[in-house]
C-alpha positions in Angstrom: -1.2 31.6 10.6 -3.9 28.9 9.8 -5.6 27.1 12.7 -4.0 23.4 12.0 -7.1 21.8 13.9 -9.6 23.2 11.7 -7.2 22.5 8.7 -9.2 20.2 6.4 -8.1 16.9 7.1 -6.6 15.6 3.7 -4.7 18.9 3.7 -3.2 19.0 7.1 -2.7 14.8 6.6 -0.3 16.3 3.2 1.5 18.7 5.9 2.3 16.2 7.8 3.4 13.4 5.2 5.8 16.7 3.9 7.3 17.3 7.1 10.9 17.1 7.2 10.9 15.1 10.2 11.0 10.9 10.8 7.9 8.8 10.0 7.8 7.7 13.9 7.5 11.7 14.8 4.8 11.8 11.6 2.9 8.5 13.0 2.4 11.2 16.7 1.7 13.8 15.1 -1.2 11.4 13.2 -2.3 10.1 16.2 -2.2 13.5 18.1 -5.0 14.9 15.9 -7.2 12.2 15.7 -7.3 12.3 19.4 -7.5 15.6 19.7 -4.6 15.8 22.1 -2.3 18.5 19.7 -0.5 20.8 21.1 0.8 24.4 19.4 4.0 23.4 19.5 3.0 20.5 17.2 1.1 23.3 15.1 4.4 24.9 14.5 6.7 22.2 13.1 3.8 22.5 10.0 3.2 25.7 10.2 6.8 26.1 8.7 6.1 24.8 5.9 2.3 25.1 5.7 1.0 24.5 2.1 -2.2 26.6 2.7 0.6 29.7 3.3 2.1 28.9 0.2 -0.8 29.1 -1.5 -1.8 32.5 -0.5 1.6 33.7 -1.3 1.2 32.8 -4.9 -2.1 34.4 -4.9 -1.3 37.7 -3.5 1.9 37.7 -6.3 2.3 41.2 -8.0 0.8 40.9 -11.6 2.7 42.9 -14.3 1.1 46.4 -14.9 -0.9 47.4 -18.6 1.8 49.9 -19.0 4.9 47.7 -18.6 3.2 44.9 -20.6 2.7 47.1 -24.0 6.3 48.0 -23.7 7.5 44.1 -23.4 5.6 43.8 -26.5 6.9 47.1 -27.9 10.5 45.5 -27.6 10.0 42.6 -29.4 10.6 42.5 -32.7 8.2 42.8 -35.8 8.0 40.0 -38.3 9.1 40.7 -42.1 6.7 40.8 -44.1 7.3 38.8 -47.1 7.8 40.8 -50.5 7.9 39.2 -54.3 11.0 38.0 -54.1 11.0 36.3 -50.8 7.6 34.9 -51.2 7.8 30.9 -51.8 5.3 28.6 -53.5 4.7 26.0 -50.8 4.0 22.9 -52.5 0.9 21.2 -50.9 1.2 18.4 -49.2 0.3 15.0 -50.9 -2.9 13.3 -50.0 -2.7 9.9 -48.4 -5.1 7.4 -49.2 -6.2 5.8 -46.0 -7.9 2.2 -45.7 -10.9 1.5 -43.9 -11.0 1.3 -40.6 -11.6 -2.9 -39.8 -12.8 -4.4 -36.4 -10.5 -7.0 -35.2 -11.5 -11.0 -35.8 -12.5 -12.7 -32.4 -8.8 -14.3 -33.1 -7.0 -11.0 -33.4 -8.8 -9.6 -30.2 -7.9 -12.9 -28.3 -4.4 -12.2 -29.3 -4.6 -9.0 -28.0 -5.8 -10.0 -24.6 -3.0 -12.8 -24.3 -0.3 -9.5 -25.2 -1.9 -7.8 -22.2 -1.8 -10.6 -19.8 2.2 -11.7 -20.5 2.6 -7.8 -20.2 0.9 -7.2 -17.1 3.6 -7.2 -14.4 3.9 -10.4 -12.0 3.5 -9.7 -8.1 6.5 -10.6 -5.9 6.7 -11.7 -2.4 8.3 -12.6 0.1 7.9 -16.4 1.4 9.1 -17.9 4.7 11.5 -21.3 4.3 9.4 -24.1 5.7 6.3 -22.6 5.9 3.3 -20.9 4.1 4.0 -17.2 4.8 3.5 -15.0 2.5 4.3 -11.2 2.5 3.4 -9.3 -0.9 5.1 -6.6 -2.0 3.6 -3.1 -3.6 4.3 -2.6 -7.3 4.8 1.4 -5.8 5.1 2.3 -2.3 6.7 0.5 1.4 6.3 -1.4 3.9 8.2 -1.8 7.2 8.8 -4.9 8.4 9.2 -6.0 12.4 7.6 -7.0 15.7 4.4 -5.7 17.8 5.5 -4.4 20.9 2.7 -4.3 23.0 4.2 -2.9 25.7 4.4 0.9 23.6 1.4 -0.6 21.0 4.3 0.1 18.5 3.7 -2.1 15.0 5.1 -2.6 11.7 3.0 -2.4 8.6 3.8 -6.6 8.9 4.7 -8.0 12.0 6.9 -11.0 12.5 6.4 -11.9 16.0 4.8 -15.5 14.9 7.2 -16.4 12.3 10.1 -15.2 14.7 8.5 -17.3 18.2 11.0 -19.7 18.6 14.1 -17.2 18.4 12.7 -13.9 18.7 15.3 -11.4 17.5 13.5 -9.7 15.1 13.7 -5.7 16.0 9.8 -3.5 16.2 11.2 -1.8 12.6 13.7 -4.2 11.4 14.0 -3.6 7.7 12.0 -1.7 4.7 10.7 -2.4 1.5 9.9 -0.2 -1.6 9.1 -1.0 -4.6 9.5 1.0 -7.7 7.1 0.0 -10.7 6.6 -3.8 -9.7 11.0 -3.7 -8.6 11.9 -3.7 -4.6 14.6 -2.7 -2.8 15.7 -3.8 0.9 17.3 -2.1 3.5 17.9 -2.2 7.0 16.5 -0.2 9.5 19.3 -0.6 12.1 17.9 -3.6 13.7 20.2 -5.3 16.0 20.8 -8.9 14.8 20.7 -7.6 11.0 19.7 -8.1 7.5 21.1 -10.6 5.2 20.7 -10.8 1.3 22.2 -14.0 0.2 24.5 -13.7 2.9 25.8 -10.9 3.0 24.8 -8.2 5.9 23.5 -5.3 5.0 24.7 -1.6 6.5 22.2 0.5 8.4 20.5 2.5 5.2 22.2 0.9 2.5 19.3 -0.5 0.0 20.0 -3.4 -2.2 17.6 -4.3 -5.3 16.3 -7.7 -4.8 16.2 -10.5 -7.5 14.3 -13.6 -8.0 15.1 -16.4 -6.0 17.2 -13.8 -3.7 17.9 -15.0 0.0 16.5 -12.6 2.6 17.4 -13.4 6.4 16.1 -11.4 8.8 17.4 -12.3 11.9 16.7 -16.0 11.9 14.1 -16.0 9.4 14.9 -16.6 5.9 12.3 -15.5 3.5 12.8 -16.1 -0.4 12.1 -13.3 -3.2 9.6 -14.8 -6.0 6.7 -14.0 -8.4 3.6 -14.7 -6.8 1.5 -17.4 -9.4 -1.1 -15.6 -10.9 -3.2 -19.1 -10.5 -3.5 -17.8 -7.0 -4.1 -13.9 -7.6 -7.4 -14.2 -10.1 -10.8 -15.1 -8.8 -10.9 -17.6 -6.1 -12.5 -21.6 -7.3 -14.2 -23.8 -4.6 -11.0 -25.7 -4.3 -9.7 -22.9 -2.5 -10.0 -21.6 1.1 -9.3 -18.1 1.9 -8.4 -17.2 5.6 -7.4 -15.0 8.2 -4.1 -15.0 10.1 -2.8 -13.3 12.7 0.9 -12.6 12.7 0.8 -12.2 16.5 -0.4 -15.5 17.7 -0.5 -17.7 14.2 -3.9 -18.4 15.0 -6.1 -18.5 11.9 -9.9 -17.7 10.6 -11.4 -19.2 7.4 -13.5 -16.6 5.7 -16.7 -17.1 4.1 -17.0 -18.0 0.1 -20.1 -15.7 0.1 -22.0 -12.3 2.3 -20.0 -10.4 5.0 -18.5 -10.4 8.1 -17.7 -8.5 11.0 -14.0 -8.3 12.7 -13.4 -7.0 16.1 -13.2 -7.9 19.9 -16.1 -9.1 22.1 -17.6 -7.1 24.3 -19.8 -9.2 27.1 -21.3 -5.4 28.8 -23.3 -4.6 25.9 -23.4 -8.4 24.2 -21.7 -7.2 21.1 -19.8 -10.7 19.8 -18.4 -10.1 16.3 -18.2 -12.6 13.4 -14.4 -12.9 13.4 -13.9 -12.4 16.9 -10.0 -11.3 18.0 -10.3 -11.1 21.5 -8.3 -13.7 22.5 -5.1 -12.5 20.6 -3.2 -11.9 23.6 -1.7 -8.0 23.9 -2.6 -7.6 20.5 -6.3 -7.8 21.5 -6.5 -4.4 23.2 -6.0 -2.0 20.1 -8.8 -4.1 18.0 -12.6 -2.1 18.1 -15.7 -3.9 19.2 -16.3 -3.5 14.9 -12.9 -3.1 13.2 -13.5 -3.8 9.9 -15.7 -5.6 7.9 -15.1 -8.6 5.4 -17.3 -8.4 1.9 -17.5 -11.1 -0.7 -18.0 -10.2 -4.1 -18.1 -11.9 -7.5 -15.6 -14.9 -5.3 -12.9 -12.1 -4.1 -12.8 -10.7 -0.5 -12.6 -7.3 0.0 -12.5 -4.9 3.7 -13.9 -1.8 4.6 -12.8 0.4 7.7 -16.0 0.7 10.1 -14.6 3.7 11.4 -12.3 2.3 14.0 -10.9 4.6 16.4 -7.0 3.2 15.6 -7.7 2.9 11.8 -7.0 -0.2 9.1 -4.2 0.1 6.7 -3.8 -2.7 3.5 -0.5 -3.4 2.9 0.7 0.0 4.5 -2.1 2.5 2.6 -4.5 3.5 5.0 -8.2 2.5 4.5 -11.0 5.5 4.6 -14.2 5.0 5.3 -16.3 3.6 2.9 -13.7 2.6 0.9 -13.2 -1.5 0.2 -9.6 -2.3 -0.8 -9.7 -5.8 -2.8 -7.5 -8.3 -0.8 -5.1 -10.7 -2.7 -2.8 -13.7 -1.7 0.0 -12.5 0.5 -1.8 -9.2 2.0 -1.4 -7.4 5.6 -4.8 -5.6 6.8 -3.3 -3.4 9.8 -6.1 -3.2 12.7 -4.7 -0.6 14.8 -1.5 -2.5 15.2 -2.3 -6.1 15.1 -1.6 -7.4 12.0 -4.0 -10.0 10.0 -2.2 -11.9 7.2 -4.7 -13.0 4.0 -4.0 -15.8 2.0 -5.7 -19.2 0.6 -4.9 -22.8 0.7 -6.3 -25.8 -1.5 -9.0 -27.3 0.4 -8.1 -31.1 0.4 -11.6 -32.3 0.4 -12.6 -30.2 -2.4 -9.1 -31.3 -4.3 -9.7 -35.1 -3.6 -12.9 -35.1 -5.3 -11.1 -33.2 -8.4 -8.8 -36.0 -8.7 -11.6 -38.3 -8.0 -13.9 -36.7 -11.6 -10.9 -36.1 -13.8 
C-alpha cells in the first residue's frame, strides 16, 4: 500500500474529502497531516479506498489478445454490397446561400451586454433584523453556520458568537447552507434550541429551499433571505468604506482604498506589529499567526492571500492556497484559523454629505 505521508498533497487532500466518514473526522484527519502527527491507523481508513490503488488496478487490466480480437471482428457481420438494383441516386443536397457575416452596431452590442447583466444571477444573503450583518451565500457549495468555542478551537465557516451576545444559544455547528446554482437550502445540524424557517422548526437533517424574503431564526437570531444589490457587489466608489469585522468580538477595521496590508497578532519578542493587528480578540486571538493573511487593493476591490499560516485561511468555506488572492465581496467570511472576519462596506457619511451637497 502507498505511503499516505508522502502521498502528494492534492491527492491525499481528495482521499480524504471521499472518505465515507463525517466532516469533523475529515477536518482531524486535515489537521493530523499538516502537523505531522498521523498515525497508521489514520493511514488505513484511506487506504480503503485509496484512489492511487484504483488507479493501478485499471492499469494492470488484462487487454484482449490479437487472436480473440480477429475473431470479434470475424463474427460481426459483413455489409451488402449494393448491386444495380439496390443502388439509389442520392439527390444532392441544395446549396444555401448564406449572408455576410456583419459586426454588430455599438447599439446592438450594448444590448447584448444589458442581456448579460439581467442574466447574470443575483447573490443572496443572509441579513440580521436590526443590524448590518451580512452572511453571503455560494452560488455552489456550503457553509456551516455556529459559534467559536475556544475552549476546543472548534469554528464554523461563520461564526455567530457576536450577533448571538446577548442570548447566546447558538450551538458550535448549528445549521448548513448549500446552494445549488445561485438556489440554497437550510437545514439543521441538531442544534439544541433549533432552526426556524418562517416559523416553523425544522427536523434534525431535513433541508428546506429558501425563498426571498424567507424568515430564518436561528435560535434568537432572525436573519432574512434576499438578493444582495449589485450597487454594492461592483467596484467600490469613494463614498464607500470597506472594513473588517470580527464575528467574535464585533470589533471592526477599515481597510485601505489603495496598497496592502498585513493581518495577524502582535508579537512584542521579536517587534513584529501587523497592520491589522487581532491580538486583542479575546480567545479567538490565539489561533491567528504573527502574518495571517494579507489584504491587496486592486483596480478599488480587496482581495487576500494566505501568507502561509500554520492554521490556514478559508473564503467563504473554500480554502485559500498560497499564492492565490480570492476577490472579497459584500457579505464575505475570511476563516483565519478559526476566527472569523466578516467583509462588508458602509456609505461613508462625509463622503455622502458632500454628494448631496454638488448634486
Amino acid at each position: 500500500m502507498p505511503d499516505c505521508r508522502n502521498c502528494p498533497k492534492k491527492t491525499r487532500a481528495r482521499c480524504i474529502e471521499e472518505c465515507a466518514t463525517s466532516d469533523s473526522v475529515k477536518l482531524m484527519m486535515h489537521r493530523a497531516f499538516e502537523s505531522g502527527t498521523d498515525t497508521t491507523e489514520l493511514w488505513g481508513l484511506l487506504q480503503a479506498d485509496c484512489l492511487i490503488e484504483k488507479m493501478d488496478r485499471r492499469s494492470r487490466m488484462p487487454r484482449p489478445s490479437a487472436l480473440r480480437q480477429r475473431l470479434k471482428d470475424k463474427a460481426k457481420p459483413k455489409p451488402v454490397e449494393a448491386t444495380e438494383k439496390t443502388k439509389k441516386i442520392i439527390p444532392a443536397a441544395p446549396v444555401i446561400a448564406r449572408e455576410p457575416t456583419r459586426r454588430p452596431t455599438p447599439i446592438q452590442s450594448r444590448l447584448g451586454e444589458k442581456r448579460k447583466e439581467k442574466q447574470t444571477p443575483s447573490r443572496y444573503c443572509l441579513t440580521l433584523q436590526g443590524e448590518h450583518h451580512r452572511i453571503a451565500l455560494p452560488r455552489t457549495g456550503s457553509l456551516v453556520l455556529g459559534r467559536f468555542d475556544p475552549t476546543i478551537k472548534a469554528s464554523p465557516d461563520v461564526d455567530l458568537s457576536y450577533d448571538d451576545r446577548n442570548h447566546r444559544v447558538i450551538s458550535r455547528r448549528h445549521a448548513r447552507i448549500t446552494g445549488h446554482n445561485g438556489r440554497h437550502e437550510i437545514e439543521d445540524l441538531g442544534s439544541t434550541n433549533g432552526t426556524r424557517v418562517n416559523g416553523k422548526r425544522l427536523k434534525i437533517g431535513q433541508k428546506v429551499q429558501l425563498k426571498p424574503d424567507d424568515q430564518v431564526a436561528l435560535g434568537r437570531c432572525q436573519y432574512t433571505y434576499a438578493s444582495i444589490p449589485k450597487m454594492q457587489i461592483s467596484s467600490h466608489t469613494n463614498s464607500f468604506q470597506a472594513y473588517l469585522r470580527v464575528a467574535f468580538t464585533g470589533r471592526r477595521f477599515p481597510l485601505p482604498t489603495w496598497g496592502e496590508g498585513i493581518i495577524g497578532r502582535r508579537d512584542e519578542i521579536v517587534g513584529l506589529t501587523p497592520d491589522i493587528d487581532l491580538s486583542e480578540e479575546k480567545e479567538a486571538a490565539h489561533v491567528i499567526a504573527r502574518r495571517h493573511v494579507k489584504i491587496l487593493v486592486r483596480n478599488g476591490r480587496h482581495y487576500a492571500e494566505d501568507l502561509g499560516s500554520t492554521t490556514g485561511t478559508k473564503l467563504n468555506g473554500v480554502p485559500l492556497t498560497i499564492g492565490k488572492m480570492g476577490l472579497l465581496n459584500p457579505g464575505d467570511h475570511l476563516w483565519l484559523g478559526g476566527c472569523v472576519l466578516t467583509y462588508d462596506v458602509e456609505q461613508d457619511p462625509e463622503e455622502a454629505t458632500r454628494i448631496l451637497k454638488t448634486t
